[in-house]
Structure formats: structure tokens, C-alpha cells
C-alpha positions as CSV (number, residue, x, y, z in Angstrom):
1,X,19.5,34.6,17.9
2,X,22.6,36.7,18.5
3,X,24.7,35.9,21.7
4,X,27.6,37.7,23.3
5,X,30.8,36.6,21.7
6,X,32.1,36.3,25.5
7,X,29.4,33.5,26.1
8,X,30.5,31.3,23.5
9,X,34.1,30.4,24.3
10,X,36.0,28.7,26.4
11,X,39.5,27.3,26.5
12,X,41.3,23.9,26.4
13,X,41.9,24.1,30.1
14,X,38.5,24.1,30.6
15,X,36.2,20.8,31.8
16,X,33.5,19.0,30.5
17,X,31.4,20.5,32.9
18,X,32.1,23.9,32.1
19,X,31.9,23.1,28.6
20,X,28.2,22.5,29.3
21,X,27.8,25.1,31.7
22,X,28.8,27.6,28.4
23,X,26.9,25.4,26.6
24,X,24.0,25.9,28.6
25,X,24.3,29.4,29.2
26,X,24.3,30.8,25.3
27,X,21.6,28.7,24.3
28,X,23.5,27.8,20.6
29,X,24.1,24.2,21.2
30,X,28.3,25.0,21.1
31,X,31.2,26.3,22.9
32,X,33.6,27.1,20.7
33,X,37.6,26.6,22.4
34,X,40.1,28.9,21.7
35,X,43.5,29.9,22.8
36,X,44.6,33.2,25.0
37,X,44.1,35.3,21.4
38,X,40.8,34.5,20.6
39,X,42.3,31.9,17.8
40,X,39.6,29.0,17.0
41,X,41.1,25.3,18.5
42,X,38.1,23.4,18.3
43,X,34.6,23.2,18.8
44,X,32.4,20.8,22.1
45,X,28.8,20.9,21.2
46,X,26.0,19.6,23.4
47,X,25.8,15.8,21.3
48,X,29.6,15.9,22.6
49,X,29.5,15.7,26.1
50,X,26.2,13.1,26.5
51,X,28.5,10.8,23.7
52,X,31.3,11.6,26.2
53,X,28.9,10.6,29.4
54,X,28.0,7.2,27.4
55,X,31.3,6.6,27.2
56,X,31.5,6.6,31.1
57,X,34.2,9.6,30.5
58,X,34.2,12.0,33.9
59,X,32.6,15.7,33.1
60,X,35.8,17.0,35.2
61,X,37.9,15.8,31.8
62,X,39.8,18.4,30.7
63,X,38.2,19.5,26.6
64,X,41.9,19.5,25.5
65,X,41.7,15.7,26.3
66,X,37.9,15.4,24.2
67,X,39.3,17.4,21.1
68,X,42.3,14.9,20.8
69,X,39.8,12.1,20.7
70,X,37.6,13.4,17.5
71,X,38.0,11.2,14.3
72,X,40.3,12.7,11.8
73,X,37.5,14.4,10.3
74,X,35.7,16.2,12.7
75,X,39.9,17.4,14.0
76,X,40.0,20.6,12.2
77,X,36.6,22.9,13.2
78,X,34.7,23.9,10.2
79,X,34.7,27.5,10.1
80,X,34.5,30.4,7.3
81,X,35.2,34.0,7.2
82,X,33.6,36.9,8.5
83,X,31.0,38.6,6.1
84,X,30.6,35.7,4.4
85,X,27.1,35.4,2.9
86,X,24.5,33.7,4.5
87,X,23.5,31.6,1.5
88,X,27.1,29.9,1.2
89,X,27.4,29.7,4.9
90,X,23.9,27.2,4.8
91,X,25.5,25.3,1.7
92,X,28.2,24.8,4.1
93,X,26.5,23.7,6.8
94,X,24.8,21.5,4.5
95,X,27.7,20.2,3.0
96,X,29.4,19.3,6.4
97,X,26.7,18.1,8.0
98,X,27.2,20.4,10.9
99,X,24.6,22.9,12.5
100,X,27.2,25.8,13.6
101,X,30.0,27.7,11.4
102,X,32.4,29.6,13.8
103,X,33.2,33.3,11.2
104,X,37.0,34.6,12.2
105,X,38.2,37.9,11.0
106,X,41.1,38.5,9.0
107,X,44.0,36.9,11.6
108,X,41.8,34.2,12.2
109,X,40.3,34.9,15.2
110,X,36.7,34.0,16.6
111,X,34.6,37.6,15.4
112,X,31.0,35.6,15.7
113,X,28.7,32.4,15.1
114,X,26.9,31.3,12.2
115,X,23.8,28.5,13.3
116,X,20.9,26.6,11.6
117,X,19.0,28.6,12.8
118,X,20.1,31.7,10.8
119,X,18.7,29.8,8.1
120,X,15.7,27.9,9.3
121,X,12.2,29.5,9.2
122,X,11.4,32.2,11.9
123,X,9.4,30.1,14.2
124,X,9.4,28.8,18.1
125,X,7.8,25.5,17.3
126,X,9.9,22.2,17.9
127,X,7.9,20.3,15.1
128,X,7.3,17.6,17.4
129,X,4.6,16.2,18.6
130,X,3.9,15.3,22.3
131,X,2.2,12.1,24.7
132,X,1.5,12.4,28.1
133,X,1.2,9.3,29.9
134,X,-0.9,10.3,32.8
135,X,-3.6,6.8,32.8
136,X,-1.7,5.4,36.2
137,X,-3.3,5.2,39.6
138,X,-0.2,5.8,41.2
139,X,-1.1,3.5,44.1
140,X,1.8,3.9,45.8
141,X,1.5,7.5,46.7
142,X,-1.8,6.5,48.1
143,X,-3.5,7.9,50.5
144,X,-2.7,10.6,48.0
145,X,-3.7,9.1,44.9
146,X,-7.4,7.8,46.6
147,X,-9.6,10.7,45.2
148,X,-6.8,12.3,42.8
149,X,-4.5,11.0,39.6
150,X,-0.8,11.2,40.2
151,X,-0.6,14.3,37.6
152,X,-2.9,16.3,39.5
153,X,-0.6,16.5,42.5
154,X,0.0,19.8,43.5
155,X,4.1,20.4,43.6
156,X,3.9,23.9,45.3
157,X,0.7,25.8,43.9
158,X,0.2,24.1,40.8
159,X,-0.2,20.7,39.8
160,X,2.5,18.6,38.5
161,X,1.0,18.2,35.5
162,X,0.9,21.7,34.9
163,X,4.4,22.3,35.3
164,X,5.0,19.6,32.5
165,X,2.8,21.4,30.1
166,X,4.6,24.8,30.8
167,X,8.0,23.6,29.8
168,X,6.5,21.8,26.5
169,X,5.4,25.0,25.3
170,X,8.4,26.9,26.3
171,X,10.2,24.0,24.2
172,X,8.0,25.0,21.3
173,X,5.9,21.9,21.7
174,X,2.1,22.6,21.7
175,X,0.3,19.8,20.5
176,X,-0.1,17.3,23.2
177,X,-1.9,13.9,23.5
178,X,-2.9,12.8,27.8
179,X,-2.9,9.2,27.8
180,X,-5.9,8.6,30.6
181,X,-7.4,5.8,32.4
182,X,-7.3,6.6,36.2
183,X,-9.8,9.4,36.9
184,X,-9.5,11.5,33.3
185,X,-12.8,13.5,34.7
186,X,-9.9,15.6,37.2
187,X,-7.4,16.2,34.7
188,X,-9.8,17.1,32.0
189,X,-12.0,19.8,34.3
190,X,-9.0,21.3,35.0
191,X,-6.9,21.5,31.6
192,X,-9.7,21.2,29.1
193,X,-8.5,22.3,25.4
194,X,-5.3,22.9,27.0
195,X,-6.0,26.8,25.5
196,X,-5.9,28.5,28.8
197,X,-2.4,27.1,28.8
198,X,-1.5,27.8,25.6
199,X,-1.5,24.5,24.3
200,X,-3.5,22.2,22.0
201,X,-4.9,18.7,24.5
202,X,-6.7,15.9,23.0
203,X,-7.3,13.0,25.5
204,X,-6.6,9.2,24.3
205,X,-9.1,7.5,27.0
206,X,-7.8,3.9,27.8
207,X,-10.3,1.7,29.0
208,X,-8.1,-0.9,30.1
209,X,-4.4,-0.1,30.9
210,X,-2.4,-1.0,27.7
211,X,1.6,-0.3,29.0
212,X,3.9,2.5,28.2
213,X,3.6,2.1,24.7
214,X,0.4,0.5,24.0
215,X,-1.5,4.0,24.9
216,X,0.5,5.6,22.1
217,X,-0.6,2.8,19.5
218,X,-3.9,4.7,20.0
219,X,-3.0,8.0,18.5
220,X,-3.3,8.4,15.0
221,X,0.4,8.6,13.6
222,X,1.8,11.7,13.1
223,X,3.7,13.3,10.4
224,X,6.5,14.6,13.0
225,X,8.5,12.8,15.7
226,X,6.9,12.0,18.7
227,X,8.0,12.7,22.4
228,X,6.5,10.5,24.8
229,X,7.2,10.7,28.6
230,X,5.4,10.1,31.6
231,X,3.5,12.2,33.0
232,X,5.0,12.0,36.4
233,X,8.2,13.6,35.8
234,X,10.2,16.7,36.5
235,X,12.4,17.5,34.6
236,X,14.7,20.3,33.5
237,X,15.9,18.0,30.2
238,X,16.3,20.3,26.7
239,X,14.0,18.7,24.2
240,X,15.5,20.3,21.8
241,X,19.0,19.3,22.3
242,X,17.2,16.0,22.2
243,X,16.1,15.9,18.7
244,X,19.0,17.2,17.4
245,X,20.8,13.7,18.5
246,X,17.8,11.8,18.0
247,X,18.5,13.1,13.9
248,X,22.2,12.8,14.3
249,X,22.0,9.3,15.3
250,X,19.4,8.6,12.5
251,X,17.7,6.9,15.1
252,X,14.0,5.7,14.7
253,X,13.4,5.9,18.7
254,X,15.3,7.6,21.2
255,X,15.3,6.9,24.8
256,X,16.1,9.1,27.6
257,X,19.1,7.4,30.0
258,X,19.7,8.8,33.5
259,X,23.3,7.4,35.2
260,X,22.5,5.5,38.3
261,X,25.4,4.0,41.0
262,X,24.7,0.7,43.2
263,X,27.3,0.0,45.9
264,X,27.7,-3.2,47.1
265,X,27.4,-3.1,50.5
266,X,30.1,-6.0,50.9
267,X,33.7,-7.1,49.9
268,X,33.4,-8.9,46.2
269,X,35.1,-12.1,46.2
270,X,36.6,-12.5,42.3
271,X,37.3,-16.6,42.2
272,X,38.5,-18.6,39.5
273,X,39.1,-23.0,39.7
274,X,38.7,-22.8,43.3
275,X,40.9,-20.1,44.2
276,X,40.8,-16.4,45.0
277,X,42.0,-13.9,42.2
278,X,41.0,-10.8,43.8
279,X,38.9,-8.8,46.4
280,X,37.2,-5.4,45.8
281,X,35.4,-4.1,48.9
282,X,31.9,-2.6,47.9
283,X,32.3,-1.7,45.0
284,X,30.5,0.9,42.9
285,X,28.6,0.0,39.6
286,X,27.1,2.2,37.3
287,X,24.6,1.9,34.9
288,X,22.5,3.9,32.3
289,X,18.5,3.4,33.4
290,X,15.8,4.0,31.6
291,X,14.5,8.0,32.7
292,X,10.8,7.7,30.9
293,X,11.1,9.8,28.1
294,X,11.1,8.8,24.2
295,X,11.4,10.4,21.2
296,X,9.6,8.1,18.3
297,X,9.9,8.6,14.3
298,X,6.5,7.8,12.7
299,X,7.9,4.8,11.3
300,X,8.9,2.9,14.9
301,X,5.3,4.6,15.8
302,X,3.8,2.4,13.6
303,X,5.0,-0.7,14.7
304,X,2.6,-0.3,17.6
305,X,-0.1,-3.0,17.7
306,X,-3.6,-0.5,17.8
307,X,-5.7,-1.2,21.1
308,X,-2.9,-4.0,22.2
309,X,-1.0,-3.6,25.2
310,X,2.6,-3.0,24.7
311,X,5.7,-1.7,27.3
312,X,8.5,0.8,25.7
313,X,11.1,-2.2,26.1
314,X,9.3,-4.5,24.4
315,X,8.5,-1.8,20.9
316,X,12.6,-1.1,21.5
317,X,13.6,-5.1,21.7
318,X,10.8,-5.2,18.2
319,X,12.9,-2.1,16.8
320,X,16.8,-3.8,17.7
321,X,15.2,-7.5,16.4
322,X,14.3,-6.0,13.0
323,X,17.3,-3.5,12.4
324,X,16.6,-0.5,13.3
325,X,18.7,1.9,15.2
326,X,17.7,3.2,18.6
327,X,19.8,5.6,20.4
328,X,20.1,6.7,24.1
329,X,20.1,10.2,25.4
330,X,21.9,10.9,28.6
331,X,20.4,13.3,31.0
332,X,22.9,15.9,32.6
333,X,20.1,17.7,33.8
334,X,17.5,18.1,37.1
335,X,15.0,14.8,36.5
336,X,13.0,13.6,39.2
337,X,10.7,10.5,39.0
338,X,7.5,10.9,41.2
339,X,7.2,7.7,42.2
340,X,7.0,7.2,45.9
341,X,6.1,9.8,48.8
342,X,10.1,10.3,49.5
343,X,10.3,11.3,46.1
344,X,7.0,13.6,46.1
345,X,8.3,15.4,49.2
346,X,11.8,16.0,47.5
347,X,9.3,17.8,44.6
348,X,8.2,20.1,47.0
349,X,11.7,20.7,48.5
350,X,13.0,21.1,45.3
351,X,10.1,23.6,43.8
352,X,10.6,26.2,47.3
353,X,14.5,25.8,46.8
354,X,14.0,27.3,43.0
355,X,11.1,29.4,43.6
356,X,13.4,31.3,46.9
357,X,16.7,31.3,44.3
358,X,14.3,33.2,41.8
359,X,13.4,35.8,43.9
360,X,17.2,36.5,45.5
């Protein structure tokens, strides 16, 4: 897809923040940094900044500060010259491991953007597979949740499952599994083949409750990775981005990590033989917590004990005790757990805020 050259750059001045923001905006993945004549510095791609937020380094960081900290390597951007063919552009790409090749003109300035997907079939699929976990009573939403599952709540005019389906097939995801236990007959009447919504639903019936992961045992494994997530979620995360650091970190299951503060609502007393080395007064302590979304290679898929109950931790503690690499993916983007009615109502706040910015 060709992007305005505009969109694409940004200079060393800039933030991490605005390095998404342009990041966000083009839709390649990149922004490329460049000084006051166009000339290529560097490069911050998406995997940079959610590295640079699991690193606990602030998004108002200056990208002059994040270029200086790249291994020796990755210092100098790969780049090649305009009108350079495609075929040894890809080789490159290859060769480099990398997924974008800035092209400068003759005095070495930034003339366009060469990216995987220049080279990659024409297609909008994801090739990835998808689980909705959507079996829970949700009891406590209830009265809610008395004659209706959690998914089928409506957020504005639709239910929220609905609006969960809609961005997996604007991902280019559109083969889907619905975990069910709690009422299937209501989410089944109202999706059914999942063709109306331009999707492909089977249902995995649980007939007793088998944990976050033990519903996925159930499916049949699949030749693609899998993205699992409950089916309670809002979220605006890119799946996309996603896989691409799922593969970069060669990681056989990835979990989704949202950044969550505590404050402690009094003065912390630091002691040491008796005596008082120090006093904070509530402090703040941040954490990465679990957001409810996975991305599984066949192989950690397989690992999952058929019609036994299993959580995610406990298939991620199986995965870290034999070896295997899991990654985390930080979340810079809207997510919203339904999981109480504050939270349910903040859905509905959230869904007119969007739906009156749409229309101004």
C-alpha cells in the first residue's frame, strides 16, 4: 500500500508518543526519522516502542534518546536506493531480517518506502486463526447476565460480541472458534455461520467449564497461529502488529500485557536491623497484567490436555518449565475488560463518545 511520504517521517525531536502516533497513522509498521533535509537518521518501528514500554521507558522520551540505545547492529538503518528492483529489495529484506527498506534518491534523502508487503501475496487475510471465549456466566453483571451471556450485551445497538467479530475481520481474521457453555442457544440464534457477518463460526460446546485454556484444547490444532481472547473485551489492539512480535520474538505463545499503577495509600516504612533507612509516602507501583489475549503456535497448542481443564497461566508456567520462549505484548491502545457493571457503563460511555466524534 502506498502512503504519503509526509506520513512516514518524523524527526529526533520527536517523542515516543508521536512516534506511534505516525506510526499509527500510515499504517506501515515504521516512522522513519530524519533531519530538517529529508536525510534518513534512523528508523522506530511499532516492536520499538512496546520493547521500549517493557522497559518501563516514558512514551514522552525523546526518539533521539531510543536511536542511541539500538545495538551496534540495528545503529545504521538499512536502506537502498531509489529504483532499486523489487527482487533485490526482498533479498534484502530477507537478508537483514527486517520488514521495511527506506529508498533515498541520489543525495541520500528519504524519496519512498519499500515493505513486506510489496512482496507478500495480494491478500487481506492475517493467516491466523481465532478463539472466542464467550462460555462464562458473567455473574457478576447479573441481573444482567440472568436470561442473557455476557457477549450478547448490547454496547450501544449491537452486541458486544458483535463488535469483536467486526474488528477480526477487518484484521483479516475470519475463521473463528466461540468457546460456549453459558446459554450457547443466544449467541448461536443470533450469529449462526457467522456468514451474515462475513466470517466463518464453528461453536466448541463445553459441557463443563474447562478454564481459559482448557476450552482451546478442544479445537482441533491448526496449521496457523492461534489468537485467543475473551470474549468480553473491547479493544482497539492491532493484531497484526501483534504477530509480527509474536515472530520476532520466536515465541511459541504470546500474551497481551496492559500497564496497571497501585498507589499505596500510606507512607512506606523501608527498615533494616531495627532501624529506619527510609520513608516514601504512597508510593506508586507499576506492573504489567495480564489483558486476556494470546497469540499460540500450534506447537504450545498442543500441549493442551484434550477435555481437561486448564487456565492460560498454568499452559504458560508448562511452556517457561520446559524451555520454551513466551513473550509479552504491551497494549498502547483503547482495551476495556467487561467485567463489572462500572465497567459495562464506561462501554456505553465510551461507544456514544466515538460514535458522536465520527459524525463531527
Amino acid at each position: 500500500m502506498k502512503v504519503e511520504l509526509a506520513r512516514l517521517l518524523i524527526s529526533p525531536t520527536h517523542t515516543l508518543q508521536e512516534a506511534a502516533a505516525c506510526i499509527d497513522s500510515n499504517s506501515q509498521g515504521i516512522a522513519l526519522v530524519v533531519d530538517g533535509e529529508r536525510h534518513l537518521i534512523g528508523t522506530v518501528v511499532d516492536g520499538d516502542i512496546r520493547r521500549a514500554m517493557l522497559s518501563n521507558i516514558d512514551l514522552n522520551t525523546l526518539v533521539s534518546e531510543i536511536l542511541a540505545r539500538k545495538p551496534a547492529h540495528y545503529a545504521v538503518p538499512v536502506s537502498a536506493p531509489l529504483g532499486t528492483d523489487p527482487e533485490t529489495l526482498a533479498r534484502l529484506m530477507k537478508t537483514r531480517s527486517v520488514r521495511h527498506v527506506p529508498l533515498l534518491d541520489a543525495e541520500g534523502r528519504v524519496a519512498g518506502l519499500f515493505t513486506v508487503q510489496d512482496v507478500l501475496p495480494k491478500s487481506t487475510e492475517l493467516g491466523v486463526e481465532a478463539v472466542l471465549m464467550a462460555g462464562g456466566k458473567g455473574t457478576r453483571l447479573r441481573p444482567l447476565t440472568e436470561n442473557m451471556p455476557k457477549p450478547m450485551l448490547p454496547v450501544g445497538d449491537r452486541p458486544l460480541m458483535e463488535l469483536v467479530v467486526e474488528q477480526l475481520r477487518a484484521a483479516g481474521i475470519t475463521n473463528i472458534n466461540v468457546t460456549t457453555h453459558y446459554l450457547p442457544e443466544k449467541i448461536e440464534s443470533h450469529f449462526g455461520d457467522g456468514s451474515a457477518f462475513g466470517v466463518n463460526i464453528r461453536y466448541v460446546p463445553e459441557d463443563q467449564p474447562l478454564g481459559t485454556a482448557g476450552g482451546v484444547g478442544l479445537i482441533e490444532t491448526p496449521e496457523t497461529p492461534l489468537l485467543v481472547m475473551n470474549g468480553d473485551l473491547l479493544t482497539d489492539l492491532d493484531f497484526r502488529a501483534m504477530l509480527d512480535f509474536h515472530r520476532e520474538q520466536k515465541a511459541w505463545l504470546t500474551v497481551a500485557v496492559r500497564q496497571y499503577a497501585l498507589t499505596v495509600p500510606y507512607g512506606v516504612v523501608e527498615s533494616e536491623g531495627g532501624f529506619v533507612k527510609g520513608v516514601t509516602e504512597k508510593p506508586s507501583l507499576n506492573f504489567f497484567v495480564n489483558a486476556g489475549i494470546y497469540l499460540l503456535e500450534p506447537a504450545a497448542h498442543r500441549l493442551i490436555p484434550s477435555g481437561e481443564r486448564m487456565d492460560m497461566p498454568d499452559l504458560i508456567q508448562k511452556l517457561l518449565g520446559l524451555g520454551h520462549p513466551v513473550a509479552s505484548f504491551p497494549i498502547r491502545e483503547y482495551w476495556l475488560d467487561i467485567g463489572q457493571h462500572a465497567d459495562y457503563q464506561r462501554a456505553q460511555d465510551d461507544f456514544n463518545a466515538r460514535k458522536v466524534a465520527q459524525t463531527e
